[in-house]
C-alpha positions in Angstrom: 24.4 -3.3 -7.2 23.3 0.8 -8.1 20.3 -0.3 -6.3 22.6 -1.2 -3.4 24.3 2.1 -3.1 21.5 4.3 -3.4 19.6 2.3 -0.5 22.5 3.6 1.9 24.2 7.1 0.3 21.3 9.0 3.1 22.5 7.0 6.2 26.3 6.6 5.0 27.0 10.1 4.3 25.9 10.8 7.8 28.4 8.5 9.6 31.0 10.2 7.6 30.0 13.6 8.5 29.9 12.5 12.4 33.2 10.6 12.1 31.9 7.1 13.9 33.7 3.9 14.1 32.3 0.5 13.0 30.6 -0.3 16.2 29.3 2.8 17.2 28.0 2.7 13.3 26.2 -0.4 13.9 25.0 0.7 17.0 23.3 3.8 15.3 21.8 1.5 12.6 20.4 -1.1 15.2 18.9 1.6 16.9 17.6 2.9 13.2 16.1 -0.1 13.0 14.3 -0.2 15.5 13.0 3.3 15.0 11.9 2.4 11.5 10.2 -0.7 13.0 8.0 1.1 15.4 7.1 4.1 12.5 5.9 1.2 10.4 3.9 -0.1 13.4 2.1 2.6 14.4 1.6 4.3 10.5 0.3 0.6 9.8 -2.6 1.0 12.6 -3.1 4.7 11.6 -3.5 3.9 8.0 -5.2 0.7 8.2 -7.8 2.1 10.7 -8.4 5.2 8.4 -8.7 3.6 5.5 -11.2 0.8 6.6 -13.5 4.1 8.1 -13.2 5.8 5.2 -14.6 2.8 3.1 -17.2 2.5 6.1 -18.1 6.4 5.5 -18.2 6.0 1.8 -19.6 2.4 1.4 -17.2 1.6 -1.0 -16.1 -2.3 -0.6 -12.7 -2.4 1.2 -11.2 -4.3 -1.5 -11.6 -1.5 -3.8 -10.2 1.0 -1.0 -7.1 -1.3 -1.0 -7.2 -1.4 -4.7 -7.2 2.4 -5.6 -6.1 4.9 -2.7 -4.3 2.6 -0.5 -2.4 1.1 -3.3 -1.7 4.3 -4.7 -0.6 6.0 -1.5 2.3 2.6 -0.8 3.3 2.7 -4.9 4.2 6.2 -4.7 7.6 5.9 -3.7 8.1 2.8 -5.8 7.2 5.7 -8.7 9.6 8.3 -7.7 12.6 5.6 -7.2 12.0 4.3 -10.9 11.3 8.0 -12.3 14.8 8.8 -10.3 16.6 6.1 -12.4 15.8 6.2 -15.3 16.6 9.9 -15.8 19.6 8.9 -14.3 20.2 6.9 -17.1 19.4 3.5 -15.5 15.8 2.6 -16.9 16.4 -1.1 -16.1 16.3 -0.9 -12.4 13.2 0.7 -12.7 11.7 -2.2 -14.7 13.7 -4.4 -12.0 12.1 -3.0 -9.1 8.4 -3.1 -10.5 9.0 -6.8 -11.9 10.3 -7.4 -8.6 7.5 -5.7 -6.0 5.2 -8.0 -8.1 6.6 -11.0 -7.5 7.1 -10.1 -4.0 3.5 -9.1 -3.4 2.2 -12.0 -4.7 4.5 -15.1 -3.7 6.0 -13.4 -0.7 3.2 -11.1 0.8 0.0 -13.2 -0.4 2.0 -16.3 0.4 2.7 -15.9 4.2 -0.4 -13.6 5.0 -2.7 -16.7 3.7 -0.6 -18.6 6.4 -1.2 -16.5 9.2 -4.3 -16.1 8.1 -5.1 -19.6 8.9 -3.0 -19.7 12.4 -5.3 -16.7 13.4 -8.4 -18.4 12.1 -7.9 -20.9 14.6 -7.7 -19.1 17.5 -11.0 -16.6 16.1 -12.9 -20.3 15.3 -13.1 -18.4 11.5 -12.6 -19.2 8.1 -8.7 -19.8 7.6 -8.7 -18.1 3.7 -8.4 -14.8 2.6 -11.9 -13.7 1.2 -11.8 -13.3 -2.4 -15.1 -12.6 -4.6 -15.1 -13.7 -7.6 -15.7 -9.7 -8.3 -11.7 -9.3 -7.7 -10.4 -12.1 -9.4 -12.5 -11.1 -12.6 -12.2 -7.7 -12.4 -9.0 -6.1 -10.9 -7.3 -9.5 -11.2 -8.2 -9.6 -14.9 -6.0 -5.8 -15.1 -3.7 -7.4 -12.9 -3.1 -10.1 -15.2 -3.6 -8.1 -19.0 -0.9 -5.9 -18.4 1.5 -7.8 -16.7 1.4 -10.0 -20.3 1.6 -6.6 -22.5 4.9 -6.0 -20.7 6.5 -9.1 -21.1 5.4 -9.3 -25.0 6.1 -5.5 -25.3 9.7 -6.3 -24.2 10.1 -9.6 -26.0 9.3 -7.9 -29.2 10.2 -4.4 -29.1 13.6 -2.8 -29.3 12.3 1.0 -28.7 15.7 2.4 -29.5 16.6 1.8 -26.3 19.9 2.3 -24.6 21.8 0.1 -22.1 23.8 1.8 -19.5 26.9 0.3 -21.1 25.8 3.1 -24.0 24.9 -0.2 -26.4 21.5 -0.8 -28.2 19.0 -2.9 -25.7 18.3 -6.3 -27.1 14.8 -5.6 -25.4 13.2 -2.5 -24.8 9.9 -1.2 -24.2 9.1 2.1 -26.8 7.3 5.0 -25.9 4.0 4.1 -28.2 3.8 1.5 -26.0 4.2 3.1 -22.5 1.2 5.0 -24.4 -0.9 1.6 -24.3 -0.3 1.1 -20.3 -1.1 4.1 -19.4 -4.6 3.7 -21.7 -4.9 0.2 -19.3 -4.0 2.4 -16.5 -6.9 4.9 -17.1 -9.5 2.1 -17.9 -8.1 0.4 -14.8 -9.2 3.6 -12.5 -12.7 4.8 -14.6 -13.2 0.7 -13.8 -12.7 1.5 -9.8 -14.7 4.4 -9.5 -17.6 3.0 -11.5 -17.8 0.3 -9.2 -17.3 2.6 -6.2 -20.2 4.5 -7.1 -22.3 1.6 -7.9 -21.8 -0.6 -4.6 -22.5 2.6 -2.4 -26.2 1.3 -3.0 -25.1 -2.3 -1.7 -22.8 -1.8 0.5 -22.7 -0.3 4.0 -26.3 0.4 4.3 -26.1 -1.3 7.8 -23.2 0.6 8.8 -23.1 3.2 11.4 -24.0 6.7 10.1 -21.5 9.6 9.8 -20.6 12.6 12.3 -23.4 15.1 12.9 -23.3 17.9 10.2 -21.5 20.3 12.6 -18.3 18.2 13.3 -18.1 16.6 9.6 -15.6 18.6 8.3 -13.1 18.8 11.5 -14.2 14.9 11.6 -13.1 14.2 7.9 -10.1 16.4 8.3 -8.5 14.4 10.7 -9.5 10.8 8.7 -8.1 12.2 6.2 -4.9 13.7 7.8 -4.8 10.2 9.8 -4.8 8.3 6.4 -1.9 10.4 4.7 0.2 10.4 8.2 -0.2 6.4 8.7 1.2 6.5 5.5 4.2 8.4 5.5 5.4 6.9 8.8 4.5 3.6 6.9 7.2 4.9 3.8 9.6 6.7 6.7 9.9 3.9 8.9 10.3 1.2 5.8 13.8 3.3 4.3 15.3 3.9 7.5 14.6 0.0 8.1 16.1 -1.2 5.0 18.9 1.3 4.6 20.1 0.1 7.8 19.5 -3.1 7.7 21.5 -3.1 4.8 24.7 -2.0 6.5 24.5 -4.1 9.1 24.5 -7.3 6.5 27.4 -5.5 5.1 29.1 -5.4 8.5 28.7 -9.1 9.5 29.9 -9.5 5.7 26.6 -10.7 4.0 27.0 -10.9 0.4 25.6 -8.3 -1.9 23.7 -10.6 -4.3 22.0 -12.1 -1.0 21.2 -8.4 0.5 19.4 -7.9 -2.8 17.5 -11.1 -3.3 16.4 -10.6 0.7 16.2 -6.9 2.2 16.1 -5.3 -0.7 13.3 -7.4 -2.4 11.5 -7.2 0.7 12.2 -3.6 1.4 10.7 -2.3 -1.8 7.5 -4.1 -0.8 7.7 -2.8 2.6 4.6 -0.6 2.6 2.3 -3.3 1.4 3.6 -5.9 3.3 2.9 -4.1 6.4 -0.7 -3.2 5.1 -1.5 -6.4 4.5 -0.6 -8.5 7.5 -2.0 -5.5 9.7 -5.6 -5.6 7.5 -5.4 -9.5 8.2 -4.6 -9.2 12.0 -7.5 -6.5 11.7 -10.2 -8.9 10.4 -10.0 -6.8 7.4 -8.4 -9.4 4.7 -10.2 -7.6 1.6 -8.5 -4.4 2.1 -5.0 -6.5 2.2 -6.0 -8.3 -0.9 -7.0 -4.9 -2.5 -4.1 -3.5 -1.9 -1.5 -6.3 -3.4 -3.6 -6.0 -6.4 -4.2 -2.5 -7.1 -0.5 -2.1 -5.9 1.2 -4.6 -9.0 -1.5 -3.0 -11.5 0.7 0.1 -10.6 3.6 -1.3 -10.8 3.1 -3.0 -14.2 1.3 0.7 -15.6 1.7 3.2 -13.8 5.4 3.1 -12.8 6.7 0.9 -16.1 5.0 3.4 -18.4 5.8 7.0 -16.8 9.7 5.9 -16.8 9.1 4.6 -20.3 7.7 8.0 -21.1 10.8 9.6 -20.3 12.9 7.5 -22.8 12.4 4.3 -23.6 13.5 1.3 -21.3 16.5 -0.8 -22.1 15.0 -4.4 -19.9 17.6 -6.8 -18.9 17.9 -10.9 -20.4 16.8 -11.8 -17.0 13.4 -10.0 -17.1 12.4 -11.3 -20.8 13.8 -14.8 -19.8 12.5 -15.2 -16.1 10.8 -12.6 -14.1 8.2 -11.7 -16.6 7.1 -14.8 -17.2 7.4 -16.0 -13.6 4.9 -12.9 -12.9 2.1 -14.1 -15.3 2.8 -17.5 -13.6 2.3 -16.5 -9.8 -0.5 -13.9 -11.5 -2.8 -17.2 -13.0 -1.9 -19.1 -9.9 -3.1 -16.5 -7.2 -6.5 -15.8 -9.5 -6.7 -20.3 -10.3 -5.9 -21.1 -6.8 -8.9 -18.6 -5.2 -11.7 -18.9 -8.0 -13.2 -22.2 -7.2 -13.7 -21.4 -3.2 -13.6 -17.8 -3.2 -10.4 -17.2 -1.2 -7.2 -17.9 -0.9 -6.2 -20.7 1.7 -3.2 -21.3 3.9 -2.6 -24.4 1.6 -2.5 -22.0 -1.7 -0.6 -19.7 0.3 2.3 -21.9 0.9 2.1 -22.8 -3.2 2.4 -19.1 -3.9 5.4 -18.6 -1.3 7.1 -22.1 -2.5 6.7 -20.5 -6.4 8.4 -17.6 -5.2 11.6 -18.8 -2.9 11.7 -21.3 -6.5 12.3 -18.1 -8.1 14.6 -16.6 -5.8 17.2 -19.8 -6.2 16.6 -20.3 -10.2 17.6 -16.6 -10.1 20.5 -17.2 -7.7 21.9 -19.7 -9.6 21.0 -18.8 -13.4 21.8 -14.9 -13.2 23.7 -14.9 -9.9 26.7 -13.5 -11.4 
């Protein structure tokens, strides 16, 4: 529920300030929404667009676009949220909301864009799964899936000397030595990307259309690169001001708070990717998508979990040892099982991976609802 009141303390402190009544506050949040909705829309086209030119510029595959820059770019306030926490003394929501933009990328995000995948394949007469070599599943999907497991059996193990918020020893933790170790995977993970980068420049794009003349190549990559950084800040902007007033209106119409978390909260955190994603797929550009999702939980799981870890070590809750980590490795084989054999992921494995995760969502309901 701290996750709950620090999604609306911006937007809330506002309305007190003004002085507004209920309607007139749900008025300003519907219209909020609305805003945030069209800054996700037109950062989406901004950053998809850039970021499928600058892979075209660079002949670098797509997929490892999405995997490095573009995943780092929507992870980034992920990072600072968690960072926030735990020097706020609550190091488990920051393990929550990695564990939890995981899940969502891959049952959630995956799930339904492999669905509207296929619908849009119909109408283009095109293959209805999202391409994926056998170059992703091995390689960043191999990352993907190694340190999602070290977490998990770092926290099933490990005390670390970690404290609850409660001010009680953590039954689980994960210790600083070994937010060392993911941060190792981490650097590995991104010497891994540019190696390939560099050595599919030689493969890839060689048909592609040449760059800007020499005298307009700097104003040219300026604005790419402004375009790229801009797409994704509206992207970021429009997904807070979305969810934090989404949010109150639940709260209005008297949604409960365990089903605003489980819903527009799980979904918000995941915001920038989800948007990404179904944009690259309405753009013909399903690699970049998939890219994304993957370099995004390879974050999550190193990048984000270790830092905070850094700082002191992380207390993790029953529910993470018990269910969410291990449900993570188990949407994690099934995404990289369910694309190896045909070299993409099909509307039929996309409704396997969104039926795992709604699964999730009511054993979580119902086993740690309270």
């Amino acid at each position: 529920m701290q996750l709950l009141s620090m999604a609306v303390e911006p937007i809330e402190f506002l309305r007190l300030i003004i002085g507004l009544d209920a309607p007139a506050s749900i008025l300003i949040s519907l219209l909020f929404i609305a805003l945030g909705m069209l800054s996700i829309t037109k950062g989406g086209d901004l950053f998809t667009d850039s970021a499928v030119e600058i892979a075209r510029l660079t002949r670098v595959p797509p997929v490892i676009i999405g995997a490095t820059i573009v995943s780092m770019s929507t992870t980034f306030p992920e990072l600072m949220v968690s960072v926030t926490s735990t020097f706020s003394g609550k190091g488990d929501l920051a393990v929550g909301n990695a564990l939890g933009s995981c899940l969502c990328n891959i049952g959630l995000i995956i799930g339904s864009c492999a669905l509207l995948n296929g619908f849009l394949a119909r109408k283009r007469k095109t293959e209805s799964g999202i391409p994926v070599s056998r170059f992703t599943i091995v390689g960043p999907g191999s990352f993907m899936l190694f340190s999602g497991v070290m977490v998990w059996l770092f926290s099933l193990f490990s005390t670390g000397d970690a404290i609850t918020q409660n001010g009680v020893p953590a039954e689980f933790a994960i210790a600083r030595w070994q937010a060392a170790l993911l941060l190792c995977v981490l650097a590995a993970y991104i010497l891994f990307t540019l190696r390939v980068a560099l050595s599919s420049r030689h493969d890839f794009g060689e048909d592609q259309e040449k760059p800007p003349q020499v005298e307009n190549v700097i104003i040219y990559y300026f604005k790419l690169v402004s375009a790229f950084f801009c797409g994704a800040c509206l992207v970021i902007l429009g997904s807070k001001l979305l969810v934090t007033n989404a949010v109150q209106v639940a709260r209005y119409f008297e949604v409960s708070e365990l089903l605003i978390g489980l819903t527009i909260l799980a979904v918000g955190t995941s915001l920038p990717e989800y948007t990404i994603s179904v944009l690259s797929i309405i753009k013909g550009h399903g690699a970049l998508g998939t890219g994304n999702i993957i370099g995004a939980n390879v974050l999550n799981i190193t990048m984000v979990i270790a830092t905070c870890a850094l700082i002191q070590p992380l207390p993790i809750p029953k529910q993470t040892v018990l269910l969410d980590g291990p449900v993570v490795i188990l949407l994690i084989l099934a995404m990289l099982g369910l694309s190896w054999r045909r070299k993409q992921i099909s509307p039929l494995s996309g409704l396997i991976l969104l039926t795992m995760y709604v699964s999730y969502l009511l054993i979580a309901t119902f086993w740690f609802g309270h």
